[in-house]
C-alpha positions as CSV (number, residue, x, y, z in Angstrom):
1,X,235.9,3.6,167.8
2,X,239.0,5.6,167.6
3,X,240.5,6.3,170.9
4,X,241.1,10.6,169.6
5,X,237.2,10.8,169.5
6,X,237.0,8.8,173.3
7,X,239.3,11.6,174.0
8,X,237.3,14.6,172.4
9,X,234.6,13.7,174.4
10,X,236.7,13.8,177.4
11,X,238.5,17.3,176.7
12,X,234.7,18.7,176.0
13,X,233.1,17.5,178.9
14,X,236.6,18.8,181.2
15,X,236.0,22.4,178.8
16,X,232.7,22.5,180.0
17,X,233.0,22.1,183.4
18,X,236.1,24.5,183.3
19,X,232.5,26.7,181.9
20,X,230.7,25.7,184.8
21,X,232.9,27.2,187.5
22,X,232.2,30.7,186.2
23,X,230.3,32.2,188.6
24,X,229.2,35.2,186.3
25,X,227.5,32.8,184.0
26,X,223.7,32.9,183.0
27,X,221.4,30.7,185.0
28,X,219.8,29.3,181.0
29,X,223.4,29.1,179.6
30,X,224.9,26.9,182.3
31,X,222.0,24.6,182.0
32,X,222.7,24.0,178.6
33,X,226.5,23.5,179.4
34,X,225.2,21.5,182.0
35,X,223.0,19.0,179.2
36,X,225.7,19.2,176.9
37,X,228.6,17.8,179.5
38,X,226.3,15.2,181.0
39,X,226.0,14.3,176.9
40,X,229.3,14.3,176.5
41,X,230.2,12.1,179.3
42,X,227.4,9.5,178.0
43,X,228.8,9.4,174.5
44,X,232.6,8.7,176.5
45,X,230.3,5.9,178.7
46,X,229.1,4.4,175.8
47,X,232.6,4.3,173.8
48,X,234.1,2.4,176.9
49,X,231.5,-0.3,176.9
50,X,232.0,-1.0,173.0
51,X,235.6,-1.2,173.9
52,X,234.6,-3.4,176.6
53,X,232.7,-5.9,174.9
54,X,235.4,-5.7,171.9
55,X,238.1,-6.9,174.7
56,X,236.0,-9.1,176.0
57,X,235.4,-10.9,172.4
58,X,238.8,-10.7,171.7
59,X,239.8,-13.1,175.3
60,X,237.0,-15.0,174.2
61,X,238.2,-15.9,171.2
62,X,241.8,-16.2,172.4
63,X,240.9,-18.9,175.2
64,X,238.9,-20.9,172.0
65,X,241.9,-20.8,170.1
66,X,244.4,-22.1,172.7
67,X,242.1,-24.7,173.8
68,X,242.2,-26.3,170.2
């Protein structure tokens, strides 16, 4: 995971909210914003639990190593 594409999905999901706020916008086009954010924000969820369990590996292997 690079943390540029954690980002992208950040910027997108803050562009489409910024999208969201229009109150001139079509009822069908800010549902699809609307899907398209929530997706967004899953893809970011889902980067920050891989980094999670990478960080949590990493400890684990550090606390093996400094208990040989």
């Amino acid at each position: 995971m690079k943390a540029s594409d954690f980002e992208k999905k950040i910027e997108e999901a803050k562009k489409i909210l910024e999208k969201l706020t229009n109150p001139e916008i079509p009822l069908a086009e800010s549902v699809k914003l609307y899907k398209d954010g929530i997706k967004a924000l899953k893809e970011a969820q889902k980067m920050l639990e891989e980094a999670k369990v990478e960080i949590e590996e990493i400890e684990k292997s550090k606390d093996i190593q400094s208990e040989s």
